[in-house]
C-alpha positions as CSV (number, residue, x, y, z in Angstrom):
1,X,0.0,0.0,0.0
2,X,1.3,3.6,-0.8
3,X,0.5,6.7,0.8
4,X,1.1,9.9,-0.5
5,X,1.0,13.2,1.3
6,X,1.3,16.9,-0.5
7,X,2.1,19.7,1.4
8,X,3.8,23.4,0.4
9,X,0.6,25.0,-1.3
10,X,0.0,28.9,-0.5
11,X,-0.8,32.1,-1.4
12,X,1.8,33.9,-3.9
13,X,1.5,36.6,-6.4
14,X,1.9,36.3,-10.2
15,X,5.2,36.3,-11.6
16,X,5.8,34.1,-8.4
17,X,7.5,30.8,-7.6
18,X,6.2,27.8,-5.5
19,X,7.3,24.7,-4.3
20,X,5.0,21.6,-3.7
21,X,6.4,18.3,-2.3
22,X,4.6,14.9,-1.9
23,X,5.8,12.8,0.1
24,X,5.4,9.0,0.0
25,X,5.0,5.6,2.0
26,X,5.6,2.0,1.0
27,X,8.9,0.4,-0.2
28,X,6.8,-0.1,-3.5
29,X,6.5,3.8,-4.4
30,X,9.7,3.8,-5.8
31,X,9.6,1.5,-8.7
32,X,5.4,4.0,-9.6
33,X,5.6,6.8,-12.2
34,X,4.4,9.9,-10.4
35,X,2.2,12.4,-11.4
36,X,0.9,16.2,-10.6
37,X,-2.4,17.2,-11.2
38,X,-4.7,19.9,-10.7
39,X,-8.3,21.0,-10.3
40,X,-9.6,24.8,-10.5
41,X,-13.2,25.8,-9.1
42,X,-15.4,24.4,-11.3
43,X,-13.3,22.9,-13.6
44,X,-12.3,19.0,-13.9
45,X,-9.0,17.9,-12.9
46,X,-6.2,18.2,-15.3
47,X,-2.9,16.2,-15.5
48,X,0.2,18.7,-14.9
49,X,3.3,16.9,-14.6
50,X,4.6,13.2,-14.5
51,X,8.3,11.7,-13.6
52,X,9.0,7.7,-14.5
53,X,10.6,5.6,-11.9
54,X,13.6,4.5,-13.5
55,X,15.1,7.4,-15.9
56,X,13.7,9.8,-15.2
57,X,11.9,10.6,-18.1
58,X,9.1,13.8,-17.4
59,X,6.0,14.6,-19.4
60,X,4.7,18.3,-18.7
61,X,1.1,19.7,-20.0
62,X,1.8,22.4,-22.6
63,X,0.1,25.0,-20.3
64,X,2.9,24.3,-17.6
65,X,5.7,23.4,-20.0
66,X,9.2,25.9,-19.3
67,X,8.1,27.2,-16.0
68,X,7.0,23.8,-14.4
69,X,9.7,21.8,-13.2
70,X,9.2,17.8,-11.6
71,X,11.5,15.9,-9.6
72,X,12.5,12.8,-8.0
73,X,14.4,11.8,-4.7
74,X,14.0,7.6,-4.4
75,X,15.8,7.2,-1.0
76,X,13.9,10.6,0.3
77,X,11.0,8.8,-1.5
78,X,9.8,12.4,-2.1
79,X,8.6,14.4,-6.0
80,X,8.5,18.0,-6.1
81,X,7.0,20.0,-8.2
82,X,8.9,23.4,-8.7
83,X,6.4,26.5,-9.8
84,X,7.5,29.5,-11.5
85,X,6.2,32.4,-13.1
86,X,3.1,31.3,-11.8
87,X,-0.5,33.3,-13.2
88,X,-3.5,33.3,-11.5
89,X,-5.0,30.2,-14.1
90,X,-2.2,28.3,-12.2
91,X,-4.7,28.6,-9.1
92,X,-6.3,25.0,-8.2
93,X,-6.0,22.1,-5.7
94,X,-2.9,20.2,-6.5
95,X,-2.7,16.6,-6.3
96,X,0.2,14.4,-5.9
97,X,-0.5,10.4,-8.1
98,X,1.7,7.3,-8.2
99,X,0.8,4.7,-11.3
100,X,1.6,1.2,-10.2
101,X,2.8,0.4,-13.7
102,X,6.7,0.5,-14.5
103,X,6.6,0.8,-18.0
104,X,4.9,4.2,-18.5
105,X,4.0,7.7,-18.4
106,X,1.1,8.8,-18.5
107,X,-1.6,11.5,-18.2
108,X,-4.3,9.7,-18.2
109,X,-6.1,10.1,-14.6
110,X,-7.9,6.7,-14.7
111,X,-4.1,5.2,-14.8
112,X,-3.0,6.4,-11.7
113,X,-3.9,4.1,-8.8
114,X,-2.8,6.0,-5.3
115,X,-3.7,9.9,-4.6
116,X,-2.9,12.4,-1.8
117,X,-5.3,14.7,-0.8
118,X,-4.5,17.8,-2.3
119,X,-2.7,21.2,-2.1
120,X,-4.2,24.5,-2.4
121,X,-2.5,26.9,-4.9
122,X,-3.5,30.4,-5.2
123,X,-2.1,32.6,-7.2
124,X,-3.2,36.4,-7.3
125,X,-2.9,39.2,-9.7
């Protein structure tokens, strides 16, 4: 079983950076792709970011693509997800998603088989 637990949302103004970790249990964690995603008010949720296991090989969203930045640490058994530049249409819950599978990357939500509970995000202009 794997447990995954965001934390390092807030409030910051546009132009801004951030810094969201998630932080996970289970021995097993480290051979799961893991993946960002994020849901606005009213809006469905929306993959961000992904890392693989092994190489890691990342997969970014076009709307996040330059400015986003996912990482890795298998012995801290930790992915961050670096923020800058950030614009208020940045602003959503962000959620932290491991993919049991060790031979993708993927975006698909429906892939994704563990989930943290969320990080808030806000980003004013």
């Amino acid at each position: 079983q794997v447990q995954l637990v965001e934390s390092g949302g807030g409030l910051v103004q546009a132009g801004g950076s951030l810094r969201v970790s998630c932080a996970a249990s289970g021995r097993t964690w480290r051979t799961y792709a893991t993946g960002w995603f994020r849901q606005a008010p009213g809006k469905e949720r929306e993959f961000v970011a992904a890392i693989a296991w092994s190489d890691g090989e990342t997969d970014y969203a076009d709307s996040v693509k330059d400015r986003f930045t996912i990482s890795r640490d298998n012995i801290q058994n930790t992915v961050v997800l670096e923020m800058n530049n950030l614009k208020p249409e940045d602003t959503a819950v962000y959620y932290c998603a491991a993919d049991r599978s060790a031979y993708r990357l993927t975006r698909r939500e429906s892939d994704y088989d563990y989930w943290g509970q969320g990080t808030q995000v806000t980003v004013s202009s």
